[in-house]
ChimeraX commands (.cxc) that place a marker at each C-alpha (Angstrom):
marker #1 position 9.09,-39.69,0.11 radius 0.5
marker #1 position 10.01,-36.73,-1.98 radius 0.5
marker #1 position 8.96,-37.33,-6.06 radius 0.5
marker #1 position 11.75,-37.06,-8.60 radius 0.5
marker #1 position 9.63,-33.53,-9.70 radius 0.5
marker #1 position 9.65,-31.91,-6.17 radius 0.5
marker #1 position 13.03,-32.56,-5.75 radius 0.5
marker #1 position 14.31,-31.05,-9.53 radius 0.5
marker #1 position 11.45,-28.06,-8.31 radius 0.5
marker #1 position 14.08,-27.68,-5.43 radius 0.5
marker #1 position 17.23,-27.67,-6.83 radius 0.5
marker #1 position 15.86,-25.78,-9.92 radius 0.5
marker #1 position 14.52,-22.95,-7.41 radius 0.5
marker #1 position 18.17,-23.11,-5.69 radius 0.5
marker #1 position 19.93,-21.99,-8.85 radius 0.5
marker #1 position 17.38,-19.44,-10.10 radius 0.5
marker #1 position 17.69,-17.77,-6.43 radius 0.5
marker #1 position 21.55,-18.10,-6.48 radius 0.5
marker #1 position 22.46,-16.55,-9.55 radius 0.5
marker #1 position 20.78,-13.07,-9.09 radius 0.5
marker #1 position 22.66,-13.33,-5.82 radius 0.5
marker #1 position 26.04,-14.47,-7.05 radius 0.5
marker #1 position 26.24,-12.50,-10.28 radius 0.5
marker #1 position 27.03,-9.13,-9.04 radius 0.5
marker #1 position 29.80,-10.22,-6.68 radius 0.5
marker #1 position 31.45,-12.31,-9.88 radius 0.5
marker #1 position 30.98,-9.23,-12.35 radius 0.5
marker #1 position 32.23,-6.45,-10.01 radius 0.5
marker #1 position 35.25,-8.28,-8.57 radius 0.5
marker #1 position 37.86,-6.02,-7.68 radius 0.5
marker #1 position 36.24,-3.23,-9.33 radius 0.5
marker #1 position 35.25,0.18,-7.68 radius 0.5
marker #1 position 32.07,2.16,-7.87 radius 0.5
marker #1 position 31.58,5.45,-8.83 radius 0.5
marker #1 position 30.88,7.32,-5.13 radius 0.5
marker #1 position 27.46,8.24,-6.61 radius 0.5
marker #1 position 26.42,4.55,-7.00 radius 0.5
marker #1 position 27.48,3.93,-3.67 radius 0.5
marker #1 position 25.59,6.35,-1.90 radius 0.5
marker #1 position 22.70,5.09,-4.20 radius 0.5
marker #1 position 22.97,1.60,-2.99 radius 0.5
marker #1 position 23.59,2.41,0.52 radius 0.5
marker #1 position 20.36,3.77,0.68 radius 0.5
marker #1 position 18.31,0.96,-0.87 radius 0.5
marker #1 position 17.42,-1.22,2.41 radius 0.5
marker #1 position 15.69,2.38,4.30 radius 0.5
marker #1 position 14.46,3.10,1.14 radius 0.5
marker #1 position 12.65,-0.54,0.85 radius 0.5
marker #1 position 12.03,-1.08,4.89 radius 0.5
marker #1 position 10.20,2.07,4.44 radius 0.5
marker #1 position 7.74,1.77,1.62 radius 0.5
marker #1 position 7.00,-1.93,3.42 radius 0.5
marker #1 position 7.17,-0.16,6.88 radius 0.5
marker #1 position 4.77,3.20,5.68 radius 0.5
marker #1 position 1.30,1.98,4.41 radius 0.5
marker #1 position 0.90,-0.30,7.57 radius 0.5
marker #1 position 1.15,2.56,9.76 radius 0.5
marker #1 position -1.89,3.27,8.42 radius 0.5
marker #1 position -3.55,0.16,9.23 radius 0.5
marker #1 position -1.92,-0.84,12.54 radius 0.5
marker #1 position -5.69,0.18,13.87 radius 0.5
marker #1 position -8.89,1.49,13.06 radius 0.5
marker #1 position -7.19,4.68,15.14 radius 0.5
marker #1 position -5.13,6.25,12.33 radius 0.5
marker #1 position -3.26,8.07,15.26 radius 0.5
marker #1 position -2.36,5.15,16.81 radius 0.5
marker #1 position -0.22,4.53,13.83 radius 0.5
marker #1 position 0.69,7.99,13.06 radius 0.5
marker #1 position 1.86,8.84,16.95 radius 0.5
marker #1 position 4.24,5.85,16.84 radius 0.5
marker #1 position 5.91,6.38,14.16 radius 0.5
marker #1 position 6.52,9.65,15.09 radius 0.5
marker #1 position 7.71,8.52,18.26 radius 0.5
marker #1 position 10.44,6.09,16.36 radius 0.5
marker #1 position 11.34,8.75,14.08 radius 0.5
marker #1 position 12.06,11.43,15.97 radius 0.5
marker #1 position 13.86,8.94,18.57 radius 0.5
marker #1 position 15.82,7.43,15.21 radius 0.5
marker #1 position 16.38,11.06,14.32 radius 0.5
marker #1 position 17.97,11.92,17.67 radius 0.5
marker #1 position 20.20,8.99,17.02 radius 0.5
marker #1 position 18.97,6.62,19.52 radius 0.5
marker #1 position 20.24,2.73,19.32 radius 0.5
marker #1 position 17.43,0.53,17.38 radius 0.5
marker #1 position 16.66,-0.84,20.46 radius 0.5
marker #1 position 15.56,2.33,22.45 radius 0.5
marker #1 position 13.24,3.20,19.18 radius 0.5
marker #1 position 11.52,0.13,19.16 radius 0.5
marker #1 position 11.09,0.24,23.10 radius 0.5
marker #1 position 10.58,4.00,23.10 radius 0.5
marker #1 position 7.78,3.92,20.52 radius 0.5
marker #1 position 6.03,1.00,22.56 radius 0.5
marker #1 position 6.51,3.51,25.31 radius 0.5
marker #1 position 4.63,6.06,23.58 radius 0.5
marker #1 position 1.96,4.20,22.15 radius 0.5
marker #1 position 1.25,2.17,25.67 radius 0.5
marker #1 position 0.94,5.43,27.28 radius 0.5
marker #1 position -1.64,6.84,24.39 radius 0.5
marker #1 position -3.92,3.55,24.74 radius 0.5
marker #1 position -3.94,4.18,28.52 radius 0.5
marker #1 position -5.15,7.99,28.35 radius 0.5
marker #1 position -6.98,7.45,25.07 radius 0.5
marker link #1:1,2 radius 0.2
marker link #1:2,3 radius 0.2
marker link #1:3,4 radius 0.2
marker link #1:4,5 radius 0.2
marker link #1:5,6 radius 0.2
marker link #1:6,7 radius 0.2
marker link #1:7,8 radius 0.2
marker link #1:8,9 radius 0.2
marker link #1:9,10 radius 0.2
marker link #1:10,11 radius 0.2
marker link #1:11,12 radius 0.2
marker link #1:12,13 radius 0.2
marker link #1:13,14 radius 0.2
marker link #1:14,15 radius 0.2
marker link #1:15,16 radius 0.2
marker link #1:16,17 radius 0.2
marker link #1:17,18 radius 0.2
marker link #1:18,19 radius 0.2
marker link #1:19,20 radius 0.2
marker link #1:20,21 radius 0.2
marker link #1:21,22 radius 0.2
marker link #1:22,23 radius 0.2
marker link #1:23,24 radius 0.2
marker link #1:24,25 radius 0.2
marker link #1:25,26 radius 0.2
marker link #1:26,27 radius 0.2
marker link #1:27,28 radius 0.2
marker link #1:28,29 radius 0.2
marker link #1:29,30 radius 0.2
marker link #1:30,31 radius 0.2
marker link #1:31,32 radius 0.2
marker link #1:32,33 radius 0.2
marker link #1:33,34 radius 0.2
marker link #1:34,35 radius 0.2
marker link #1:35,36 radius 0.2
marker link #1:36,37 radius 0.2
marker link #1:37,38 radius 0.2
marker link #1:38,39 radius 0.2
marker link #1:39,40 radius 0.2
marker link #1:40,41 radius 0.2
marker link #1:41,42 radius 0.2
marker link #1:42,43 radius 0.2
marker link #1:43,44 radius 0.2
marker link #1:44,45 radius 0.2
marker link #1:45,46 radius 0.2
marker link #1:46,47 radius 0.2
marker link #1:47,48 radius 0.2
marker link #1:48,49 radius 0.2
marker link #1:49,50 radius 0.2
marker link #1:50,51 radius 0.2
marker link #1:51,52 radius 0.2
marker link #1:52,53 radius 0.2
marker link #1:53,54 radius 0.2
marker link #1:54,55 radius 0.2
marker link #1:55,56 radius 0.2
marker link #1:56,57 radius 0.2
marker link #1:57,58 radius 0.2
marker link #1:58,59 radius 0.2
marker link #1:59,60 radius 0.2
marker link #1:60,61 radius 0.2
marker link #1:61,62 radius 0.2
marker link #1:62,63 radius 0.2
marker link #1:63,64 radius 0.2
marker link #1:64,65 radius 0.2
marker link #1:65,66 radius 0.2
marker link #1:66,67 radius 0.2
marker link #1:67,68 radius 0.2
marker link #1:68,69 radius 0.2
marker link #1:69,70 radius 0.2
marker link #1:70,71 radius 0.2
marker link #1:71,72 radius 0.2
marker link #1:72,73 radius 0.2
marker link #1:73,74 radius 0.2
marker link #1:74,75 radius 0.2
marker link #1:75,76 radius 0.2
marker link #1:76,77 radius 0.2
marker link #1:77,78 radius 0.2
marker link #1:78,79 radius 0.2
marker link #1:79,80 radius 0.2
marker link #1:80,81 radius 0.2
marker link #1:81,82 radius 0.2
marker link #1:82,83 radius 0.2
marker link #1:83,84 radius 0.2
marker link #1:84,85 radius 0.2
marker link #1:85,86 radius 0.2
marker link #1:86,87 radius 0.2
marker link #1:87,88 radius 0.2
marker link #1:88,89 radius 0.2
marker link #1:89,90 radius 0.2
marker link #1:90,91 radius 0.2
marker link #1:91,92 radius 0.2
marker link #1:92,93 radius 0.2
marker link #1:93,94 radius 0.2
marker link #1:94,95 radius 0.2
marker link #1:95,96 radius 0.2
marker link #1:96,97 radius 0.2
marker link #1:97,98 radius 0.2
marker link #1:98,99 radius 0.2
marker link #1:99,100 radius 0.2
marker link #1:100,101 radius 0.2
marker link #1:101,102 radius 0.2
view
């Protein structure tokens, strides 16, 4: 069974997660954005899935290139404008190919 102080833990941890979450929608309710902000907060997730994405790169092996080759690969596939898909599967292409000859 669950004690009285787990359970207030839970619910306590609920509410402290929901109001960061919540706030912004109840505060900027049928308001609009300067364009500026916008374009700023369009770019926050790539701007966070990269600095968590980046240092591993480094650190995928002890083979720096290993790391460095495929996310080349992903870029310049992502660059080209291929689907997520085909990046992920292209850059497995790549580095498959580079452990075989390397």
């Amino acid at each position: 069974m669950l004690s009285k102080e787990i359970v207030m833990m839970i619910i306590g941890m609920g509410i402290v997660t929901f109001i960061p979450r919540m706030l912004p929608f109840i505060m900027f309710r049928g308001k609009e954005l300067p364009a500026f902000l916008q374009g700023v907060l369009k770019n926050v997730p790539y701007a966070t899935l990269g600095a968590l994405i980046f240092p591993a790169v480094f650190y995928i092996q002890e083979d720096i290139w290993y790391g460095v080759i495929g996310a080349g690969a992903a870029f310049i596939a992502a660059f080209l404008g291929a689907n997520v898909i085909v990046v992920v599967m292209g850059s497995i292409a790549v580095l498959s190919a580079y452990s075989l000859f390397f």
